[in-house]
C-alpha positions, -999 to 999 in steps of 0.1 A, spaced: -928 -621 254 -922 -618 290 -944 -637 314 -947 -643 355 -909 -657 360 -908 -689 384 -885 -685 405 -872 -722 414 -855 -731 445 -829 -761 435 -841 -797 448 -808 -808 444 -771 -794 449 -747 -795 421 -720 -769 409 -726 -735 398 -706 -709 374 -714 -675 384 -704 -649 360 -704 -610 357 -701 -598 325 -698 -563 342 -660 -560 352 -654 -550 394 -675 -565 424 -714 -576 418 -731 -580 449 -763 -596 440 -744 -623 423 -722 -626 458 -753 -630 471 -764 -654 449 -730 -676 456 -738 -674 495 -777 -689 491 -765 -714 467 -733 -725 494 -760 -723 520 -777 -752 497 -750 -774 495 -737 -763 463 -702 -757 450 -694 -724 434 -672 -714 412 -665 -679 398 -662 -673 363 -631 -651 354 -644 -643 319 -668 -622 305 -685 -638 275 -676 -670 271 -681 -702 301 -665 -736 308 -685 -770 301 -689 -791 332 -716 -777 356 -755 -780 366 -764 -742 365 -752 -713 349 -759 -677 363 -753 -643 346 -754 -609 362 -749 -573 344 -747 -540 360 -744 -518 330 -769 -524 294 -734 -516 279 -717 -553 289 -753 -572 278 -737 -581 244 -707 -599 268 -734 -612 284 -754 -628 257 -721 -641 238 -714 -661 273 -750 -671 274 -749 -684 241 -718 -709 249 -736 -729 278 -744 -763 266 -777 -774 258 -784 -791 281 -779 -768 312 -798 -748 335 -796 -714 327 -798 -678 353 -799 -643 346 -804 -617 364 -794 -582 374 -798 -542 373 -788 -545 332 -811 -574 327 -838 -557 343 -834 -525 318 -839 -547 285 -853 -581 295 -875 -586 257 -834 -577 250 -817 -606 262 -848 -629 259 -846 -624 219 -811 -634 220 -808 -657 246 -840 -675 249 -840 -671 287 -860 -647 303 -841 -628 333 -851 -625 367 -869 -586 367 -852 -568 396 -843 -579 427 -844 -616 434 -869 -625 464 -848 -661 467 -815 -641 479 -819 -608 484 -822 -607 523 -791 -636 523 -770 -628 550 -732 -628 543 -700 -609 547 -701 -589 518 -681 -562 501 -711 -536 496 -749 -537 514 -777 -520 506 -800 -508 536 -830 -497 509 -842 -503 479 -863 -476 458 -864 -441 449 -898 -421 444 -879 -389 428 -881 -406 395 -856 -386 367 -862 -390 334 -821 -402 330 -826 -430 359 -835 -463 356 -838 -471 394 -875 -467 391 -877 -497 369 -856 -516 386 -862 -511 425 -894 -489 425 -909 -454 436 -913 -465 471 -884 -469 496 -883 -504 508 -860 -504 541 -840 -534 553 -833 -532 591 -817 -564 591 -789 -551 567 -754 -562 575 -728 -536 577 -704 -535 547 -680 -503 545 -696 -494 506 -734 -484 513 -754 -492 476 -786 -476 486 -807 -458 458 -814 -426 480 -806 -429 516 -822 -397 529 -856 -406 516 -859 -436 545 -878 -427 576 -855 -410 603 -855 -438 625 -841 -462 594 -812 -438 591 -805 -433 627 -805 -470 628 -780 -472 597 -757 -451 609 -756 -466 645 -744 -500 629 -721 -488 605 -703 -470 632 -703 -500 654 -688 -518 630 -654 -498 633 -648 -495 598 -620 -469 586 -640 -450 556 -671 -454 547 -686 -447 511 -721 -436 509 -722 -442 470 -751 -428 462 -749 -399 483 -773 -366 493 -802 -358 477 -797 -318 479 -832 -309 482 -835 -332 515 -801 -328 529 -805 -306 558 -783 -299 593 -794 -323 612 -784 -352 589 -750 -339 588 -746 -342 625 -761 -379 623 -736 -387 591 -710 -368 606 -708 -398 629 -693 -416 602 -659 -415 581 -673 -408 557 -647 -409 525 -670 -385 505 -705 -359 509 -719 -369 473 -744 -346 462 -757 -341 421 -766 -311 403 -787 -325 372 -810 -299 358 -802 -263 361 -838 -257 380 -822 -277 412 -800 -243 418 -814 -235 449 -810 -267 464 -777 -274 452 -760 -244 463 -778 -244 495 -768 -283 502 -727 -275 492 -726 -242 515 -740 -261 542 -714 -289 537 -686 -261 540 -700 -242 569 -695 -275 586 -659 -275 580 -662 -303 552 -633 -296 526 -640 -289 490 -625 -323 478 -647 -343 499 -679 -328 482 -680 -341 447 -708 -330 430 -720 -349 396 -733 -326 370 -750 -345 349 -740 -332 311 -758 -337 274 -792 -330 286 -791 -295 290 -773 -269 266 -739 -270 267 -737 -231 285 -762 -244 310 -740 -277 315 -705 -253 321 -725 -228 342 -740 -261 364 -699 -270 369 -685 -237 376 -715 -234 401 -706 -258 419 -664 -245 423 -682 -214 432 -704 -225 463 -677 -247 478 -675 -290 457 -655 -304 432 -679 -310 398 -677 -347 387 -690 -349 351 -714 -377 339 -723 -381 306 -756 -390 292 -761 -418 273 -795 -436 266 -809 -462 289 -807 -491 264 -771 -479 251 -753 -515 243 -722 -501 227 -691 -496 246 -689 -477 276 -660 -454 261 -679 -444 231 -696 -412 231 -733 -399 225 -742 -368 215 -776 -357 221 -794 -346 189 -815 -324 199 -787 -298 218 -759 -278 207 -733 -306 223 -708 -320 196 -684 -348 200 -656 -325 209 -672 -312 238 -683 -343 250 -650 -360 245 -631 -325 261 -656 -313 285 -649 -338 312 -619 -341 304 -612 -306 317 -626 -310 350 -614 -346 360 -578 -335 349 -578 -306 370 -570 -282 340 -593 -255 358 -572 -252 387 -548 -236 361 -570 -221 333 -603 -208 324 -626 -231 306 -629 -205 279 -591 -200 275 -584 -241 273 -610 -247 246 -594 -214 223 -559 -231 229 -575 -263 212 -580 -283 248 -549 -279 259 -526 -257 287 -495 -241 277 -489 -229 308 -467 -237 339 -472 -269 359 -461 -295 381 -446 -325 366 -474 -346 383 -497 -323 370 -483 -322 334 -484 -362 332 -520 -363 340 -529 -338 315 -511 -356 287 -523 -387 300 -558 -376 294 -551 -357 267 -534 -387 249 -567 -404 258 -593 -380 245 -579 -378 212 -579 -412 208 -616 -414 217 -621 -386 194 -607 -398 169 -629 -433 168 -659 -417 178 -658 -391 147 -656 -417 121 -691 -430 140 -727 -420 135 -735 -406 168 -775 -397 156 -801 -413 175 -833 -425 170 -867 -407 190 -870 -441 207 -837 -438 223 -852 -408 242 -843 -422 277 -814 -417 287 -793 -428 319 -757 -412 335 -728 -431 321 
């Protein structure tokens, strides 16, 4: 059962093991590493996933995804007894009763208060916290809230993590973009990107400030049309080139002809469709694996072959319609370069298909929320 957490600030300094069972760069656990410093502690960084060394006073654990929670747990489970015990993070914070049951230790439920303003030269930043659009598929509400929470004391990192940037007051973003481009660095990535329905002229001439590797925008339900197209064509009549407007079309929660007409949409107006995947919010197998929703027309071969088609670039050479007849494939002419990544990922798919069909893929009515993969 979860209860209020106490959140403990160390009366001593000791040594710490910090480990992400998430693979790539965790900033709330850098975070963590630069209060702790700050406190006289030593840190060390944990190059596994699941499994710790003996010798140290505290133990923390981060996850970003619910997928790497097992990880998590198995390195939870090999602390000795005797230790003090942390966990925390955005996958924590998703399935807390989760990890509790298997690890005795209940995590820290968003972000933590004790380090979350720590200043530091990190890799990413956030400059807000929250999202009040609140989609069914995301679990940002649960984790940072409905309202934006702005941080004007950010410091300037050249990966911006916010939740949704263009829902901060005007003056927040002016003041965001004046310190990343004092900061002088060469790109810029704005990771979560446009909200369509807010993006408007005058924020590309504020972001335009920037260079920016990338205009992010998302086309998730087929009734954002309007905004969509309208957000893309006024990313191109500013001179912004197709393949710096990716635009992730969600997939699996609409019928499969709505999900293809969503992509080609977005080739038509101008982007580049990026294709995520549902998956449930509390999904603990592996990443790779696929789900297919129950309740659509999706099968495992389309959701296996359906991203597959746009992120290897087969529909710069062939209709969608014409790829799937030939058994998701092209038989056509093609650059060397271009044949190698189409093998590459064709090699790759059927290997995915392959495990996934011998797997029950049926769901559960509790498993009803879902999250982008």
């Amino acid at each position: 059962m979860l209860t209020k957490l106490e959140l403990p600030i160390p009366a001593r300094a000791g040594r710490v093991l910090l480990t992400s069972s998430s693979p790539g760069y965790n900033l709330g656990l850098d975070k963590l590493g630069t209060w702790l410093r700050s406190l006289g502690w030593a840190t060390s960084v944990n190059p596994l996933r699941n499994v710790v060394s003996p010798g140290f006073d505290l133990y923390a654990f981060s996850a970003v995804f619910t997928w790497d929670l097992p990880a998590l747990v198995e390195a939870v489970q090999t602390v000795p007894n005797d230790r003090e015990v942390w966990i925390g993070g955005p996958a924590p914070s998703a399935m807390p009763s989760w990890v509790q049951e298997r690890t005795g230790i209940q995590p820290v439920l968003g972000p933590d208060p004790r380090f979350e303003r720590q200043p530091g030269s990190y890799k990413w930043c956030r400059t807000t916290r929250g999202c009040p659009v609140g989609c069914y598929f995301c679990i940002v509400p649960k984790i940072d809230g409905k309202s934006v929470l702005e941080y004007d004391d950010f410091e300037p990192a050249p990966v911006v993590v916010d939740d949704n940037l263009l829902r901060s007051s005007w003056r927040h973003q002016k003041l965001v973009v004046d310190k990343l481009a004092g900061a002088g660095f060469p790109s810029i990535d704005l990771n979560s990107g446009f909200e369509a329905r807010r993006l408007e002229q005058k924020h590309v001439d504020l972001y335009g400030r920037l260079p920016l590797k990338a205009w992010r925008v998302a086309f998730d339900e087929r009734k954002e049309t309007d905004h969509v197209r309208s957000a893309i064509q006024l990313l191109r009549a500013n001179g912004i080139p197709s393949k710096q407007i990716p635009c992730y079309v969600l997939a699996g929660n609409e019928p499969f002809a709505d999900c293809l007409w969503r992509a080609q949409k977005v080739l038509e107006w101008g982007g580049e469709p990026r294709i995520q995947m549902l998956k449930p919010l509390n999904w603990l197998r592996p990443r790779k694996d696929i789900w297919v929703n129950p309740r659509l027309d999706w099968t495992t071969e389309l959701a296996v072959n359906f991203p597959r088609y746009w992120y290897s670039y087969a529909w710069r050479r062939v209709e969608w319609e014409d790829w799937a007849r030939a058994g998701f494939r092209y038989d056509g002419v093609m650059t060397t370069e271009g044949l190698g990544r189409l093998r590459a990922t064709r090699t790759s798919a059927i290997a995915r298909w392959a495990a996934s069909s011998a797997a029950d893929f049926a769901t559960s009515e509790s498993d009803s929320e879902t999250s982008v993969a």
